[in-house]
mmCIF file of the N, C-alpha and C atoms, coordinates in Angstrom:
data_MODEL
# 
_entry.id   MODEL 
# 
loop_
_atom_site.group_PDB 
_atom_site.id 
_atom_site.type_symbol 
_atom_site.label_atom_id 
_atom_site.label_alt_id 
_atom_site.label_comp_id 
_atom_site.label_asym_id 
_atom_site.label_entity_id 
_atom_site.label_seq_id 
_atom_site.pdbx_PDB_ins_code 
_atom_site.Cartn_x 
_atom_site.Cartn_y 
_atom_site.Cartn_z 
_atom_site.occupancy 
_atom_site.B_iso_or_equiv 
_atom_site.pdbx_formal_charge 
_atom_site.auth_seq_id 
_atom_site.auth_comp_id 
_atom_site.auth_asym_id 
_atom_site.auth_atom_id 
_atom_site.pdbx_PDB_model_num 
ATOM 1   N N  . UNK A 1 1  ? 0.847   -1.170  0.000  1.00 0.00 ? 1  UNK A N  1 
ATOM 2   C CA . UNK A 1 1  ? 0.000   0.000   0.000  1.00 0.00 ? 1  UNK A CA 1 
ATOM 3   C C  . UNK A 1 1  ? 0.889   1.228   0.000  1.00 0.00 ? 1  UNK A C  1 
ATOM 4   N N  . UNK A 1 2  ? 0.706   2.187   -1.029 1.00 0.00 ? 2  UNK A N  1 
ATOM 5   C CA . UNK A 1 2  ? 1.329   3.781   -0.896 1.00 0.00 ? 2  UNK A CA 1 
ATOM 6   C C  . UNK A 1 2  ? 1.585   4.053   0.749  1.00 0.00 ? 2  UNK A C  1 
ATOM 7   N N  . UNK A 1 3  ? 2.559   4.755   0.718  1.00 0.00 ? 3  UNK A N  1 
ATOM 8   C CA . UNK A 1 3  ? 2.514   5.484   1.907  1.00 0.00 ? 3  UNK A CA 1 
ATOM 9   C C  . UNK A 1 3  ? 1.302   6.307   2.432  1.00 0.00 ? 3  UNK A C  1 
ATOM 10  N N  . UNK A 1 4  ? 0.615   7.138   1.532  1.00 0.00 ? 4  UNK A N  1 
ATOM 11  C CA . UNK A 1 4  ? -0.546  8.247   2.193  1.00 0.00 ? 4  UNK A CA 1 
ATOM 12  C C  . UNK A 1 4  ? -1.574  6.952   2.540  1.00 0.00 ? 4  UNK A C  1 
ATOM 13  N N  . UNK A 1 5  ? -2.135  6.072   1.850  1.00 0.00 ? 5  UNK A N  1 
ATOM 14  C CA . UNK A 1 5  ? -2.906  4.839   1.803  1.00 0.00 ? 5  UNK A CA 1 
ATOM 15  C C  . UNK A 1 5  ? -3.038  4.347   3.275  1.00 0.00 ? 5  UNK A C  1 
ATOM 16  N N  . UNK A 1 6  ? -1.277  4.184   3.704  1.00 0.00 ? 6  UNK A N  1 
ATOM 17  C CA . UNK A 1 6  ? -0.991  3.285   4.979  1.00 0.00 ? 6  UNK A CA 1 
ATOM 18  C C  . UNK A 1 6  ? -1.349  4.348   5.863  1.00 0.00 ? 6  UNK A C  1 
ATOM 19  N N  . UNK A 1 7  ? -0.755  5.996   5.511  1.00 0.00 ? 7  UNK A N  1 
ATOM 20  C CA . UNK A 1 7  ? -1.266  6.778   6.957  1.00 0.00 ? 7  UNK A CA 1 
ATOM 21  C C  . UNK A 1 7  ? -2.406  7.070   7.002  1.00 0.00 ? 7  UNK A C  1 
ATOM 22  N N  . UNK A 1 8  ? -3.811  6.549   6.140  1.00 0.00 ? 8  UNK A N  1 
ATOM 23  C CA . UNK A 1 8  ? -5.027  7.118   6.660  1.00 0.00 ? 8  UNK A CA 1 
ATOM 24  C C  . UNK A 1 8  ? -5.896  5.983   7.025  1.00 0.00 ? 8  UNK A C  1 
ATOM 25  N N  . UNK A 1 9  ? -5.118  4.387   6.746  1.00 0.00 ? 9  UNK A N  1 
ATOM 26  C CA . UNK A 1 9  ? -5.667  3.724   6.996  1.00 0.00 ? 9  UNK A CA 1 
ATOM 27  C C  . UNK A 1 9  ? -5.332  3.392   8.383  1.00 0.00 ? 9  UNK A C  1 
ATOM 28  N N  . UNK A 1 10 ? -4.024  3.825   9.085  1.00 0.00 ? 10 UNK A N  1 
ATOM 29  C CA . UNK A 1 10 ? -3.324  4.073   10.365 1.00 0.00 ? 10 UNK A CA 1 
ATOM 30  C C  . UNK A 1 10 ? -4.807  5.017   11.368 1.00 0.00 ? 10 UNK A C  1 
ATOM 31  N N  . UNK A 1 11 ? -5.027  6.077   10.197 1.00 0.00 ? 11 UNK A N  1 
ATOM 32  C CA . UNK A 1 11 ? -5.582  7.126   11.625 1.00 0.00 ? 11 UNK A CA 1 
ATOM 33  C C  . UNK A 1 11 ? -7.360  6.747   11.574 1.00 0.00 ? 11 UNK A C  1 
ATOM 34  N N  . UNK A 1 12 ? -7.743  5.459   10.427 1.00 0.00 ? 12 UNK A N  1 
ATOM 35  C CA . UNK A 1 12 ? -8.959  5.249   11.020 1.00 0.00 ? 12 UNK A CA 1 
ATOM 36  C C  . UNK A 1 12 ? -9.008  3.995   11.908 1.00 0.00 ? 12 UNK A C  1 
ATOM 37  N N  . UNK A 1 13 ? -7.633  3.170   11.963 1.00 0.00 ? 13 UNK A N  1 
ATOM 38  C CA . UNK A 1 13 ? -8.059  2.517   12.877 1.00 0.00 ? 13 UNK A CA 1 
ATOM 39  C C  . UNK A 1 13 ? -7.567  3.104   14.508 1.00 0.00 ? 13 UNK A C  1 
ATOM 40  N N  . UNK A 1 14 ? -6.912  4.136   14.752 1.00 0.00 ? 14 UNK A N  1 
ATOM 41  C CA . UNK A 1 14 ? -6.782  5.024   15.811 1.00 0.00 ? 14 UNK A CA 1 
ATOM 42  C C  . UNK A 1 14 ? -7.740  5.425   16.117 1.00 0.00 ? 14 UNK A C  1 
ATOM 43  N N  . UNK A 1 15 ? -9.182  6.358   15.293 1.00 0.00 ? 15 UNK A N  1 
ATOM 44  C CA . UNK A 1 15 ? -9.916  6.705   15.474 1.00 0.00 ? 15 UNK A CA 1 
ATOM 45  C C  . UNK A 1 15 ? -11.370 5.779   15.551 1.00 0.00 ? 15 UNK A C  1 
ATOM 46  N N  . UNK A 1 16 ? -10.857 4.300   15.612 1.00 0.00 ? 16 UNK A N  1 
ATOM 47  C CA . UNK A 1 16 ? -11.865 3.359   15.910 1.00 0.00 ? 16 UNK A CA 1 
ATOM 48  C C  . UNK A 1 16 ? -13.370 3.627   14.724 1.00 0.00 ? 16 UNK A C  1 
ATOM 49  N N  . UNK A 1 17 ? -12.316 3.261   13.225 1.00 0.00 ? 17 UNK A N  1 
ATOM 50  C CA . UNK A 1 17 ? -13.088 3.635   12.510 1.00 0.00 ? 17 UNK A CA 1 
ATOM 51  C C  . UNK A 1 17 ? -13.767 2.381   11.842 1.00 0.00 ? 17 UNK A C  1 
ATOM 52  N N  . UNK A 1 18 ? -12.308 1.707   11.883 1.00 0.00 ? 18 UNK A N  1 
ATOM 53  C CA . UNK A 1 18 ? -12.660 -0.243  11.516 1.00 0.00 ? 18 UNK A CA 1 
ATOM 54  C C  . UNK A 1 18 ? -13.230 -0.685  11.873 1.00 0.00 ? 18 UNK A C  1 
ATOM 55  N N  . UNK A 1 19 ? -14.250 -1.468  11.322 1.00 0.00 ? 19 UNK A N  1 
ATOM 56  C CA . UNK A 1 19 ? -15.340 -2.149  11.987 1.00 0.00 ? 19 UNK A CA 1 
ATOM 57  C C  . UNK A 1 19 ? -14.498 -3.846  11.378 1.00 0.00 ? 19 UNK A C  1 
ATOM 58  N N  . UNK A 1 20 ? -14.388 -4.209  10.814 1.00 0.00 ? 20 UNK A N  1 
ATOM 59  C CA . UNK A 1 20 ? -13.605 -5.233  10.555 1.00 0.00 ? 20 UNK A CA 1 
ATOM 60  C C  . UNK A 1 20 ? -12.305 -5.517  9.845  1.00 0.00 ? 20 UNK A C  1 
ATOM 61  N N  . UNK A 1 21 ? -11.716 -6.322  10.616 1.00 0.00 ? 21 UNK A N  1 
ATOM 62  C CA . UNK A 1 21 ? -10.249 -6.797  9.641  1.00 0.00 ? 21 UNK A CA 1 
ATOM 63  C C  . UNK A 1 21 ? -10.274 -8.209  9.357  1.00 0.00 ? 21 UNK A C  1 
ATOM 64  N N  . UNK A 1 22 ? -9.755  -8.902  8.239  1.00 0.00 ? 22 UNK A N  1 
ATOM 65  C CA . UNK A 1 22 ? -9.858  -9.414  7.306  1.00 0.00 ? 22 UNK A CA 1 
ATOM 66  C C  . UNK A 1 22 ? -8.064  -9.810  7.229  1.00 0.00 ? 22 UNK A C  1 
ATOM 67  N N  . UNK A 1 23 ? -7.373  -10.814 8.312  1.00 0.00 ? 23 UNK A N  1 
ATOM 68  C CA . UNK A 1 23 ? -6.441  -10.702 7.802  1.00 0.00 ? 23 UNK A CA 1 
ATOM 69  C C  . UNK A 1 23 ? -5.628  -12.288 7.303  1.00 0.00 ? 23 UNK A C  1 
ATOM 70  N N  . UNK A 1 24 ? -4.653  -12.093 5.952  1.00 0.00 ? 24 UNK A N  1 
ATOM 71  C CA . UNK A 1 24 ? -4.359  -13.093 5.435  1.00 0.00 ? 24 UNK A CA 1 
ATOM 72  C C  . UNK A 1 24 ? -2.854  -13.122 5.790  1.00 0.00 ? 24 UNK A C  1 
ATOM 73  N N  . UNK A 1 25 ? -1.961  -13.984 6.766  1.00 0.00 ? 25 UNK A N  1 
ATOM 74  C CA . UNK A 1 25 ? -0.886  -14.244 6.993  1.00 0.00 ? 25 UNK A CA 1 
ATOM 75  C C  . UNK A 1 25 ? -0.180  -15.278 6.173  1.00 0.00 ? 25 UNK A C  1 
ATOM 76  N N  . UNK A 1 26 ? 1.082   -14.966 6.188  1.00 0.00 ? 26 UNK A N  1 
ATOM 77  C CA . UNK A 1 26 ? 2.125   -15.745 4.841  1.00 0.00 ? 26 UNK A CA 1 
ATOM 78  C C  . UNK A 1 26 ? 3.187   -15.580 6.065  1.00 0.00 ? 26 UNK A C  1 
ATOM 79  N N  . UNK A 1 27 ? 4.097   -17.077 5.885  1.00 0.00 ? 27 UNK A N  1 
ATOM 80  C CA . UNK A 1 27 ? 5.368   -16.975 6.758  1.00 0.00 ? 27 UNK A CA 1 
ATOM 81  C C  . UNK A 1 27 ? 6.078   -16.262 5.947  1.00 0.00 ? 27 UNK A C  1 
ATOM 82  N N  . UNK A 1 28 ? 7.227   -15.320 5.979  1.00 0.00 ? 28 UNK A N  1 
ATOM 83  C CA . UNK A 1 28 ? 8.497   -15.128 5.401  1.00 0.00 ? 28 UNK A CA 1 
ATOM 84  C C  . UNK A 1 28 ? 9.148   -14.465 6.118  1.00 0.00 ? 28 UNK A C  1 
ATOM 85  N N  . UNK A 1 29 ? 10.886  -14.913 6.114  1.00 0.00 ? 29 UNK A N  1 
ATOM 86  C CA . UNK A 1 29 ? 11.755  -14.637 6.777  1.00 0.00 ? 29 UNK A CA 1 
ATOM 87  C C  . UNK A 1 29 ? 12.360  -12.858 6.168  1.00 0.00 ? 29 UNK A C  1 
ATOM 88  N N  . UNK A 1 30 ? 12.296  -12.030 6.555  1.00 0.00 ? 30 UNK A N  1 
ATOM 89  C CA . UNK A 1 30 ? 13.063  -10.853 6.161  1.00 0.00 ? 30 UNK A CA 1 
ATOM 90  C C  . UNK A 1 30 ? 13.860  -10.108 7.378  1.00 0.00 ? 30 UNK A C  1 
ATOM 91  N N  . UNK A 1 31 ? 14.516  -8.945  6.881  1.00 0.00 ? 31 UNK A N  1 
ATOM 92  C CA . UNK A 1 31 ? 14.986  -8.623  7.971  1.00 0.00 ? 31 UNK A CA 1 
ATOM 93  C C  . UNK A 1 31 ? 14.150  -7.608  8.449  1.00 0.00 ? 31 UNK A C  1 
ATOM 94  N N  . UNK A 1 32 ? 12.989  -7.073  8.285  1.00 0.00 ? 32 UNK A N  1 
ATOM 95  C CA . UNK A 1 32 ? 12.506  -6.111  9.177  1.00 0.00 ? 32 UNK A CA 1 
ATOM 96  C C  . UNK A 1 32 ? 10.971  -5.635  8.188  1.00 0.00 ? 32 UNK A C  1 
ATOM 97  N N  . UNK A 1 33 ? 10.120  -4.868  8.678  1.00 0.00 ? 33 UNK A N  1 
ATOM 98  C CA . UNK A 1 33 ? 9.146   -4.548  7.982  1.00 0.00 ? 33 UNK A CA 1 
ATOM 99  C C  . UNK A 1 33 ? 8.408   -3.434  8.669  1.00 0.00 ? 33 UNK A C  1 
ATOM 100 N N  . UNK A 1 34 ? 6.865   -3.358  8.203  1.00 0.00 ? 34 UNK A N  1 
ATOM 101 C CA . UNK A 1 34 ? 6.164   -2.187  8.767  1.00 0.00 ? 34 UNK A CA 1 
ATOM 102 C C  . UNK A 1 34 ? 5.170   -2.829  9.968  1.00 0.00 ? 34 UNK A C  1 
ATOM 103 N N  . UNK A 1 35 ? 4.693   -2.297  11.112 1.00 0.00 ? 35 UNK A N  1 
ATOM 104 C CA . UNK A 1 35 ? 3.803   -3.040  11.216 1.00 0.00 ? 35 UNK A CA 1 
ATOM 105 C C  . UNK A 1 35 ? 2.230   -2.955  11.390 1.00 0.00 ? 35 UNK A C  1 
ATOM 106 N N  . UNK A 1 36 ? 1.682   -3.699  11.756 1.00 0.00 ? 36 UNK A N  1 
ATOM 107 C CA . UNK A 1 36 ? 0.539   -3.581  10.304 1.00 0.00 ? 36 UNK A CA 1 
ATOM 108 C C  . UNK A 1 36 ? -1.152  -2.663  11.401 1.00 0.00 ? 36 UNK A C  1 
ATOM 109 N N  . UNK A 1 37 ? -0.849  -2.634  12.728 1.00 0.00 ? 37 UNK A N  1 
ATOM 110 C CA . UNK A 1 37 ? -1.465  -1.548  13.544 1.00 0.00 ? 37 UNK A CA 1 
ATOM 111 C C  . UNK A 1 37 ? -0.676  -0.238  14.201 1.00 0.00 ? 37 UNK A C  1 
ATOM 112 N N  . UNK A 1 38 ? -1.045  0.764   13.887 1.00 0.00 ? 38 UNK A N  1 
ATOM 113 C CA . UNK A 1 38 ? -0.407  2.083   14.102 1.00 0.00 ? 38 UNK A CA 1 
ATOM 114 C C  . UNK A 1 38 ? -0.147  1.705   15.636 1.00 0.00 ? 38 UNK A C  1 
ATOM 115 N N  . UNK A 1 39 ? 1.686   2.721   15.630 1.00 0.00 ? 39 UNK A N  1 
ATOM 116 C CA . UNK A 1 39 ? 2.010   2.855   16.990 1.00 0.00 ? 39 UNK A CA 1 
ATOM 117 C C  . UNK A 1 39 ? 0.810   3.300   17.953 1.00 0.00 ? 39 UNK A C  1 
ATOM 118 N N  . UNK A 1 40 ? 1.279   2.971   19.343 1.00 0.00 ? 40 UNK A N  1 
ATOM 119 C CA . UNK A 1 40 ? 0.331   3.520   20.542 1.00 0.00 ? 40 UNK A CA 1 
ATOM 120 C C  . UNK A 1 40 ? -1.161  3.286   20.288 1.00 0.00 ? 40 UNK A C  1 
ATOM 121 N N  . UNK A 1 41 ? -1.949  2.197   19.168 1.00 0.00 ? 41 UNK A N  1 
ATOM 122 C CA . UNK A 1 41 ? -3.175  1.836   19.044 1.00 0.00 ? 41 UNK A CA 1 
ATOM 123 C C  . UNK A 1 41 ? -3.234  0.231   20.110 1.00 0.00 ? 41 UNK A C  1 
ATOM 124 N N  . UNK A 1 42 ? -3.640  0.422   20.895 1.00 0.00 ? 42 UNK A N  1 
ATOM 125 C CA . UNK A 1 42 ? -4.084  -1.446  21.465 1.00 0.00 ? 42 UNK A CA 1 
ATOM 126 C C  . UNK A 1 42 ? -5.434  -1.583  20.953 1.00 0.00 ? 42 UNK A C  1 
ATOM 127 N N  . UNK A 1 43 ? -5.544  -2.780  20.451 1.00 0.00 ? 43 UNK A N  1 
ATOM 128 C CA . UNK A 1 43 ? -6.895  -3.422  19.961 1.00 0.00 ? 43 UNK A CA 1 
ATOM 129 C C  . UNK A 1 43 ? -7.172  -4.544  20.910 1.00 0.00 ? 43 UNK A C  1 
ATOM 130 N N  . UNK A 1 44 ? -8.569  -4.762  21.556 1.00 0.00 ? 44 UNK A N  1 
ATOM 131 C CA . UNK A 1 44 ? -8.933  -6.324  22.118 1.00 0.00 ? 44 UNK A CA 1 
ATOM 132 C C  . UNK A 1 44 ? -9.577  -6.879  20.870 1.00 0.00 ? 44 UNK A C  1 
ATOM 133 N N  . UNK A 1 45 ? -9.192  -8.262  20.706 1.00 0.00 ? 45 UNK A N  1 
ATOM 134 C CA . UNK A 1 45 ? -9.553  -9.134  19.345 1.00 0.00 ? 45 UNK A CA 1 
ATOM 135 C C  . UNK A 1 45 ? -10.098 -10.430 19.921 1.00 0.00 ? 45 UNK A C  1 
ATOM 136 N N  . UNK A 1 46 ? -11.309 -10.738 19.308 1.00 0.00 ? 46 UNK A N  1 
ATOM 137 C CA . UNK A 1 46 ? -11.380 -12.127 19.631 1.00 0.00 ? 46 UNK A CA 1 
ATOM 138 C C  . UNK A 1 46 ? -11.411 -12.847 18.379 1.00 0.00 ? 46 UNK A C  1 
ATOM 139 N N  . UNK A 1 47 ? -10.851 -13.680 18.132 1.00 0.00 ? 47 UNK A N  1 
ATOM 140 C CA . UNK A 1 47 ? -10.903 -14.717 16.878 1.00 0.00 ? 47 UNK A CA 1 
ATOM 141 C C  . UNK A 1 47 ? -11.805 -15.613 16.785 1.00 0.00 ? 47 UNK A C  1 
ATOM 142 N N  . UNK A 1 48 ? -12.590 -15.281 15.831 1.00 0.00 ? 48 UNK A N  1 
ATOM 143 C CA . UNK A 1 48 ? -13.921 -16.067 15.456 1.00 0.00 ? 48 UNK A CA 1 
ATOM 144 C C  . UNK A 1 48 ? -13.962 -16.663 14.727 1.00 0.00 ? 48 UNK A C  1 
ATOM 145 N N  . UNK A 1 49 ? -12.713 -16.765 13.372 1.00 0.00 ? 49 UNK A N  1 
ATOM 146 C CA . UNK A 1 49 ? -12.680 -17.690 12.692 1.00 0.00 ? 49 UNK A CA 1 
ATOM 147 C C  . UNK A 1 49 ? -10.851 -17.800 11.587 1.00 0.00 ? 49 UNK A C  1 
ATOM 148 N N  . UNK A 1 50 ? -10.781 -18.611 11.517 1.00 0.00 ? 50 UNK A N  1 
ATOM 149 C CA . UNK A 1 50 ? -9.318  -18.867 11.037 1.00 0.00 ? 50 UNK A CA 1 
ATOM 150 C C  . UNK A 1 50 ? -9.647  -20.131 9.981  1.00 0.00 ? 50 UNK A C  1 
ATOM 151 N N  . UNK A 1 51 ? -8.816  -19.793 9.010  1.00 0.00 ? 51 UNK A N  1 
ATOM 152 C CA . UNK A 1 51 ? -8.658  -21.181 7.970  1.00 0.00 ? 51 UNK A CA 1 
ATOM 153 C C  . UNK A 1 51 ? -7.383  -21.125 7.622  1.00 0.00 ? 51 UNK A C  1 
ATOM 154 N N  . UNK A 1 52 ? -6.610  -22.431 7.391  1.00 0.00 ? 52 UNK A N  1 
ATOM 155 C CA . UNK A 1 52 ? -4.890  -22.498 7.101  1.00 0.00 ? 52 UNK A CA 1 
ATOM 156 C C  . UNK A 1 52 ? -5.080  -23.594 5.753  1.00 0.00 ? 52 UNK A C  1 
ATOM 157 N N  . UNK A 1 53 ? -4.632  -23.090 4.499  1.00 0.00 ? 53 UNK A N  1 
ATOM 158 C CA . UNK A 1 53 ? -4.899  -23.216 3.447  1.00 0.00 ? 53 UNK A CA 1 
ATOM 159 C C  . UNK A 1 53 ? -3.426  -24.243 3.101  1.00 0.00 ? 53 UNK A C  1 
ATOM 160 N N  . UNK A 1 54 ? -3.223  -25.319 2.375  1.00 0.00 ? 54 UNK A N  1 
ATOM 161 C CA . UNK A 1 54 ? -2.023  -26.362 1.806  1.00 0.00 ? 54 UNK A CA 1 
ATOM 162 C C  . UNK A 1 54 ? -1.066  -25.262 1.555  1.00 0.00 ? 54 UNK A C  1 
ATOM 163 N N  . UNK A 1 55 ? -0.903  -23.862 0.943  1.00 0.00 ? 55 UNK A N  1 
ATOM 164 C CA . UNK A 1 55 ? 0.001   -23.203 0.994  1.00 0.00 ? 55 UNK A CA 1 
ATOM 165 C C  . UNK A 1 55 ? 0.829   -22.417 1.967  1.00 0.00 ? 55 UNK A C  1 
ATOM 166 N N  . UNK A 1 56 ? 0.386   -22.769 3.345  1.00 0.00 ? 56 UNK A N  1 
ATOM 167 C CA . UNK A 1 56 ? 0.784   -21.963 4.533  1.00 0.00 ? 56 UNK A CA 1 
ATOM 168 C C  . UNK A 1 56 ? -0.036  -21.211 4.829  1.00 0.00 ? 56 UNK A C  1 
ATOM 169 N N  . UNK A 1 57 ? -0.548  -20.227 3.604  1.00 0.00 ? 57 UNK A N  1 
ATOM 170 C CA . UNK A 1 57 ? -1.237  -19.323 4.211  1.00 0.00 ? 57 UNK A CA 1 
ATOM 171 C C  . UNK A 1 57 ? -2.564  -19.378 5.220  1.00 0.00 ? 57 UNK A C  1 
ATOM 172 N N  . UNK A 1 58 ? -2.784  -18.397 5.751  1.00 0.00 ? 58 UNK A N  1 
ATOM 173 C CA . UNK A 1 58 ? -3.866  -17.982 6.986  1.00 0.00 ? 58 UNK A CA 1 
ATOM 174 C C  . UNK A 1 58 ? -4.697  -17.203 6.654  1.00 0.00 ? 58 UNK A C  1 
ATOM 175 N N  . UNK A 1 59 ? -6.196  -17.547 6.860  1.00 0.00 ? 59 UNK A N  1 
ATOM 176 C CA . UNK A 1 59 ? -6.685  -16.350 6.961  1.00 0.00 ? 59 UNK A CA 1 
ATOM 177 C C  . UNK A 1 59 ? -7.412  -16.266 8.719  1.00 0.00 ? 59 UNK A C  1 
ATOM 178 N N  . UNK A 1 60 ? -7.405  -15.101 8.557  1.00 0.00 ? 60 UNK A N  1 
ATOM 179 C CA . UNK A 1 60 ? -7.865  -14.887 10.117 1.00 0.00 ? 60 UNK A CA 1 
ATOM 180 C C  . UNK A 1 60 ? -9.113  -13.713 10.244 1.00 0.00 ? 60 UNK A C  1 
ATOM 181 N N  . UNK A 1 61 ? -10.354 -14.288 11.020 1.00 0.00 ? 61 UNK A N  1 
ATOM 182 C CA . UNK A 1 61 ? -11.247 -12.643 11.046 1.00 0.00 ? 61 UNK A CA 1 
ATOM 183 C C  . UNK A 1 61 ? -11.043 -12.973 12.347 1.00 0.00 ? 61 UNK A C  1 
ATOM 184 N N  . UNK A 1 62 ? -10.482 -11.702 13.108 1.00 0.00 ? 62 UNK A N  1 
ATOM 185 C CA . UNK A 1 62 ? -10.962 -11.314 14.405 1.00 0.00 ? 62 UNK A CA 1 
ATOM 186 C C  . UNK A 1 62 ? -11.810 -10.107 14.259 1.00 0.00 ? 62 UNK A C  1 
ATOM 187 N N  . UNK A 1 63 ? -12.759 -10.400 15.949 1.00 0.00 ? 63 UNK A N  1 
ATOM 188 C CA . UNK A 1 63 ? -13.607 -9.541  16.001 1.00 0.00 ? 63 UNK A CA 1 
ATOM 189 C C  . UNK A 1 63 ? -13.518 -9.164  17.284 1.00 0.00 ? 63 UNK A C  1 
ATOM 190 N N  . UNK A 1 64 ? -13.419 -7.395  16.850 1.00 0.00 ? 64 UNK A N  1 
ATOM 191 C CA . UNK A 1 64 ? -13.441 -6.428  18.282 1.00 0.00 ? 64 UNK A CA 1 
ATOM 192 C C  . UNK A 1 64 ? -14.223 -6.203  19.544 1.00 0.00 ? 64 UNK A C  1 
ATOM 193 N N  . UNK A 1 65 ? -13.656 -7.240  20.815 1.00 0.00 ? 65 UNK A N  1 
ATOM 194 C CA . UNK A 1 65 ? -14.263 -7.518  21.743 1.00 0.00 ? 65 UNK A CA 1 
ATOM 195 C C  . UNK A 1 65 ? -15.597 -6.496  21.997 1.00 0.00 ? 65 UNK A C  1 
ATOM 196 N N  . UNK A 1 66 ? -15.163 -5.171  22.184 1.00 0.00 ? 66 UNK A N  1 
ATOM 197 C CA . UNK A 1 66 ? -16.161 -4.058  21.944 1.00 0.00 ? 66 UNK A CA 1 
ATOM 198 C C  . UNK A 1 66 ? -17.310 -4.618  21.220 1.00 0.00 ? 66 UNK A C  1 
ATOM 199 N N  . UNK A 1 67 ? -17.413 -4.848  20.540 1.00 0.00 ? 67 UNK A N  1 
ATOM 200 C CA . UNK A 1 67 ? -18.567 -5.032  19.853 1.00 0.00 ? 67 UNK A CA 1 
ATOM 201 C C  . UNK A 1 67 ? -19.253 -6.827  19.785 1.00 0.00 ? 67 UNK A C  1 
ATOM 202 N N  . UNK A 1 68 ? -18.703 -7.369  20.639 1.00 0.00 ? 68 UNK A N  1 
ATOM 203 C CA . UNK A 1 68 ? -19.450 -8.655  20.530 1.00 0.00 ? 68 UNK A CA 1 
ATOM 204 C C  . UNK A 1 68 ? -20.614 -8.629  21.098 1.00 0.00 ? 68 UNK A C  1 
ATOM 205 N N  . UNK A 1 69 ? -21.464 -9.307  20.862 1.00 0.00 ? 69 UNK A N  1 
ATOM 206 C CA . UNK A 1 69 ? -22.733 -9.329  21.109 1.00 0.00 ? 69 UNK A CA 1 
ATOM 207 C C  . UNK A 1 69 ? -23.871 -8.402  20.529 1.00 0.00 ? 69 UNK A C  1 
ATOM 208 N N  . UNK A 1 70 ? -23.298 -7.371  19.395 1.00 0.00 ? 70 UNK A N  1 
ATOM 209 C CA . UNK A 1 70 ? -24.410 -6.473  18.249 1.00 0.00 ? 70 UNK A CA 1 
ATOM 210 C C  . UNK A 1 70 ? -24.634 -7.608  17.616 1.00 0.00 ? 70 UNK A C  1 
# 
């Protein structure tokens, strides 16, 4: 994702704008990267559902304790 992309998608999940994430994990070894919730944001997550696909990959929906039970 562009840089401006990553900082506004940074300040809506600061501003508790996300209502869901949708995320797909891949192992790979590098030496360093971005990471993928803005500094000084804590999220509570509960994981409601996960699938691990013959290629490694993951998908994962967690859902924001906040809102369980709407």
């Amino acid at each position: 994702m562009p840089g401006g992309g990553r900082n506004l998608v940074a300040q809506a999940i600061a501003a508790g704008l996300v209502a869901e994430y949708h995320l797909f994990i891949t192992t790979s070894v590098v030496g360093g990267g971005k990471r993928f919730f803005p500094d000084g944001v804590r999220l509570d997550l509960e994981l409601v559902e996960e699938r691990a696909f013959d290629s490694g990959l993951i998908y994962a929906l967690p859902d924001p304790l906040s809102r369980t039970g709407w």
